[in-house]
mmCIF file of the C-alpha atoms, coordinates in Angstrom:
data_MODEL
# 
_entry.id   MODEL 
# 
loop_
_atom_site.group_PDB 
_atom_site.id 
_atom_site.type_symbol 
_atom_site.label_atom_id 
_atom_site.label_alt_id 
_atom_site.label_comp_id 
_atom_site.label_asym_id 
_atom_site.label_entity_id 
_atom_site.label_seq_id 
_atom_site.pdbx_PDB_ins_code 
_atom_site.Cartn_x 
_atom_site.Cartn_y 
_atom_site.Cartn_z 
_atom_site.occupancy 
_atom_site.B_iso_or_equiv 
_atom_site.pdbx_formal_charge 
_atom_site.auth_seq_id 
_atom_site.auth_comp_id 
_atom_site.auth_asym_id 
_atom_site.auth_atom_id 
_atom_site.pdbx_PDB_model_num 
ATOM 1  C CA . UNK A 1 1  ? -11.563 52.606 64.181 1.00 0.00 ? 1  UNK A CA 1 
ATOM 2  C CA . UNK A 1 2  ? -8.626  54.646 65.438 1.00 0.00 ? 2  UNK A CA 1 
ATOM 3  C CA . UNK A 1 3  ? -6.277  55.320 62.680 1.00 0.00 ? 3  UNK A CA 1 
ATOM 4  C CA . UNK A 1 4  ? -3.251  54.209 62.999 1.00 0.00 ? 4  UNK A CA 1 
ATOM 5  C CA . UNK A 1 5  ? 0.137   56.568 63.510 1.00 0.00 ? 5  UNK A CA 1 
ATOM 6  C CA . UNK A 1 6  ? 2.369   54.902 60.783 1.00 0.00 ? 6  UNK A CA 1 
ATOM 7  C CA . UNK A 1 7  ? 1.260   53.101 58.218 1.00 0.00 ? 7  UNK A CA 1 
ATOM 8  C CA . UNK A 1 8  ? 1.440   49.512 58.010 1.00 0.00 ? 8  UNK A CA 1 
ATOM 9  C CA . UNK A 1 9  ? 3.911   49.326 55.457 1.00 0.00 ? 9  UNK A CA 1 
ATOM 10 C CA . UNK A 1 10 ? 6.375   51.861 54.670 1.00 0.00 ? 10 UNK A CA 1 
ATOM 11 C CA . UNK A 1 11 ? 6.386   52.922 58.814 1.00 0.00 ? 11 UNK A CA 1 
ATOM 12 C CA . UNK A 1 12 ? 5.872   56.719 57.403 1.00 0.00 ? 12 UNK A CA 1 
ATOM 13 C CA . UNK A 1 13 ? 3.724   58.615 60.107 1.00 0.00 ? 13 UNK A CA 1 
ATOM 14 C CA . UNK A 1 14 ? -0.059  58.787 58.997 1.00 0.00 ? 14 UNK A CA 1 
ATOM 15 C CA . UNK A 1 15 ? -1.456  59.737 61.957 1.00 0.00 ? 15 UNK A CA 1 
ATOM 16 C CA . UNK A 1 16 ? -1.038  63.123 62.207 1.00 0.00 ? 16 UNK A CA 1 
ATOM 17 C CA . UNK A 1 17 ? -2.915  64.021 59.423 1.00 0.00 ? 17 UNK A CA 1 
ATOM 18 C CA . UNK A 1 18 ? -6.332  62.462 59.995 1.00 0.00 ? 18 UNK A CA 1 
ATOM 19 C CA . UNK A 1 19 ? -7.092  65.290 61.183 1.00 0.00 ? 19 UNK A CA 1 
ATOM 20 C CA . UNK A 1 20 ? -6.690  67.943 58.410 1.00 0.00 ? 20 UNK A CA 1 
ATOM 21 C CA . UNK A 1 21 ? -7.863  65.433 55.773 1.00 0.00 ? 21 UNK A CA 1 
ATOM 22 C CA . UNK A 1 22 ? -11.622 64.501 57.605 1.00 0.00 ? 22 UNK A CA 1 
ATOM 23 C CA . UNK A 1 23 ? -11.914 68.227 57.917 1.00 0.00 ? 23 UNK A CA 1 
ATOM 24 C CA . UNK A 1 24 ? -10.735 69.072 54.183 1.00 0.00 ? 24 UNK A CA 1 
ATOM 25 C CA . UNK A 1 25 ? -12.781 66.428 52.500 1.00 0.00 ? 25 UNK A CA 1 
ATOM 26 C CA . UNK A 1 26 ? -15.889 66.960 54.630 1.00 0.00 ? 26 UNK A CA 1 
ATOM 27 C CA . UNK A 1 27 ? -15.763 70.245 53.219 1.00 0.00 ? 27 UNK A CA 1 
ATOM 28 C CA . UNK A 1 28 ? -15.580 69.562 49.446 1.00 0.00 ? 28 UNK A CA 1 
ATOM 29 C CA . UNK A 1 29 ? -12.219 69.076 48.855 1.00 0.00 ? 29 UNK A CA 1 
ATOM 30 C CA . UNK A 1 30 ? -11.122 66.714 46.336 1.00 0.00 ? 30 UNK A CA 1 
ATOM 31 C CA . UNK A 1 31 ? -9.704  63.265 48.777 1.00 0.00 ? 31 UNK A CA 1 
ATOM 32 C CA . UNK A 1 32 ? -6.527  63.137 46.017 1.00 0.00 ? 32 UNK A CA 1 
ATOM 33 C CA . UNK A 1 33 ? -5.684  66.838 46.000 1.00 0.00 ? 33 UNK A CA 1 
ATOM 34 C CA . UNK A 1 34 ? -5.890  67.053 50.649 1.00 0.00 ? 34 UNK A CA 1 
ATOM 35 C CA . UNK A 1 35 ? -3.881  63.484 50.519 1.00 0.00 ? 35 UNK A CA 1 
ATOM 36 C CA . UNK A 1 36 ? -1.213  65.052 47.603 1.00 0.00 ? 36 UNK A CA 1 
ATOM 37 C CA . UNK A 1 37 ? -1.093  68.327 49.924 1.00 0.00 ? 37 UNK A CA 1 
ATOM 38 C CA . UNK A 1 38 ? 0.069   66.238 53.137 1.00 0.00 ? 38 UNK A CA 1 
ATOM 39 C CA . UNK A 1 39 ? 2.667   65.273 51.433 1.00 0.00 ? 39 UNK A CA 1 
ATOM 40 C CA . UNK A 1 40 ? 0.850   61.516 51.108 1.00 0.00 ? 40 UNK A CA 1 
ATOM 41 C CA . UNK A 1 41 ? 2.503   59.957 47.778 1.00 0.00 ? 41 UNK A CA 1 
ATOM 42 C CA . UNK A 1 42 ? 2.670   56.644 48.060 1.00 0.00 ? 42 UNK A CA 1 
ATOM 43 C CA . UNK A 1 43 ? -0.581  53.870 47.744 1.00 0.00 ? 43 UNK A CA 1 
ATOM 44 C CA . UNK A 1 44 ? 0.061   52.498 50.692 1.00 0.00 ? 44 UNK A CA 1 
ATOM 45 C CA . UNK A 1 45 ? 0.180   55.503 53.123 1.00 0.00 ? 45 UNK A CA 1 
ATOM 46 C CA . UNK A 1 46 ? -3.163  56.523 51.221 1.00 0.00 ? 46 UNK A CA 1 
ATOM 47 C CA . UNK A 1 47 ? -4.825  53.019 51.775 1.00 0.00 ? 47 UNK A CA 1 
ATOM 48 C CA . UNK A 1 48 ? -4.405  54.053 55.477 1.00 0.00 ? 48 UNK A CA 1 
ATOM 49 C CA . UNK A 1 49 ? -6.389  57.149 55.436 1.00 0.00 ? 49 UNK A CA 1 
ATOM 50 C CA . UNK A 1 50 ? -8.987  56.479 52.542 1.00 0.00 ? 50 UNK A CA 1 
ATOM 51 C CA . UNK A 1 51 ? -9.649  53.056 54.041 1.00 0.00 ? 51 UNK A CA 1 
ATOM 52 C CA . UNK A 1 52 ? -10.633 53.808 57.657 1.00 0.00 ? 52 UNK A CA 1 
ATOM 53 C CA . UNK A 1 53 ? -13.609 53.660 58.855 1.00 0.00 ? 53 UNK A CA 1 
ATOM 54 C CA . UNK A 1 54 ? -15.186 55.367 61.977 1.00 0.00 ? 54 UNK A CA 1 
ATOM 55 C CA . UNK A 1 55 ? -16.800 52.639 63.942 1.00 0.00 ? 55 UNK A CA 1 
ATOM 56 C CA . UNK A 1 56 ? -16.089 54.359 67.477 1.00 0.00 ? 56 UNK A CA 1 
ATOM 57 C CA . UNK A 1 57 ? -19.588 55.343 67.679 1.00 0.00 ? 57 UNK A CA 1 
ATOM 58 C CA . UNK A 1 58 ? -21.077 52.159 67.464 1.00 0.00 ? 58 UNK A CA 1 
ATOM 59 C CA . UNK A 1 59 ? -18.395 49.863 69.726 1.00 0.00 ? 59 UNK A CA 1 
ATOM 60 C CA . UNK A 1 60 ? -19.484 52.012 72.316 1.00 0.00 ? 60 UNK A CA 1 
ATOM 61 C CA . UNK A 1 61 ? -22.734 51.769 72.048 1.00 0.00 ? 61 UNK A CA 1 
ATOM 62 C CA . UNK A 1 62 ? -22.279 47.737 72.645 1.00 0.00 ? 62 UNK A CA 1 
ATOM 63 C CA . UNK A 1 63 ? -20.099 48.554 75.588 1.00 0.00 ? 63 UNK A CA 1 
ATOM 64 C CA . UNK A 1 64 ? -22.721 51.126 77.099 1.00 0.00 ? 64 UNK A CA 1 
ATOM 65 C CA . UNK A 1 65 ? -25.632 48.126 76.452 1.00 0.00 ? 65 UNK A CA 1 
ATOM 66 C CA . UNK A 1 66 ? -23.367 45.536 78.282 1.00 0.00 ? 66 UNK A CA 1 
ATOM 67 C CA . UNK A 1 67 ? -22.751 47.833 81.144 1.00 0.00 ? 67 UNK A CA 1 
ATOM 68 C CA . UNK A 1 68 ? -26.520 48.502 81.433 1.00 0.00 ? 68 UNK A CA 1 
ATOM 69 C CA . UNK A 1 69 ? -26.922 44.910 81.648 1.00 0.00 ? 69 UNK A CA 1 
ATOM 70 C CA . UNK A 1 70 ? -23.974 44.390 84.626 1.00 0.00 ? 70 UNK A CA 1 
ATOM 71 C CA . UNK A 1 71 ? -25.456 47.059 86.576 1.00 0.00 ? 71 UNK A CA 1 
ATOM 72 C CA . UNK A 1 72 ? -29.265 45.117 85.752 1.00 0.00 ? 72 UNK A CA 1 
ATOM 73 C CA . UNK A 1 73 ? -27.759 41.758 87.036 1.00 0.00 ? 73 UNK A CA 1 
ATOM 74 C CA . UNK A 1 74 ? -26.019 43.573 90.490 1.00 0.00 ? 74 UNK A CA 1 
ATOM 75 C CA . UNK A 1 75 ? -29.561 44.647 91.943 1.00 0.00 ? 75 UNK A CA 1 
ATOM 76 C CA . UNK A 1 76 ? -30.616 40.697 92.244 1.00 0.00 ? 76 UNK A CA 1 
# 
């Protein structure tokens, strides 16, 4: 999933700091101390990094299948 810029209820821009919080947690950091750092305070604005999930990798692997099978069905 693509995160989002601003969070779905305050409007405060999230967005930006996807980026710097993967990187920070995938390399130990505690999630609470990276999200207090980017200045992240309130619940929701957390909810909106903590909650995503990375599902990029498989949509496209649907969309590469289907086009596989469009290109399969333009040879007959």
């Amino acid at each position: 999933m693509i995160i989002p810029v601003r969070c779905f209820t305050c409007g405060k821009l999230v967005g930006d700091r996807w980026d710097e919080f993967t990187r920070r947690t995938k390399s130990g950091e505690n999630a609470l101390e990276v999200l207090d750092s980017l200045g992240l305070k309130r619940y929701c604005c957390r909810r909106m990094l903590l909650s995503n999930v990375e599902i990029i990798d498989e949509v496209l692997r649907f969309y590469e299948e289907a086009e596989k099978r469009k290109e399969a069905r333009s040879f007959y």
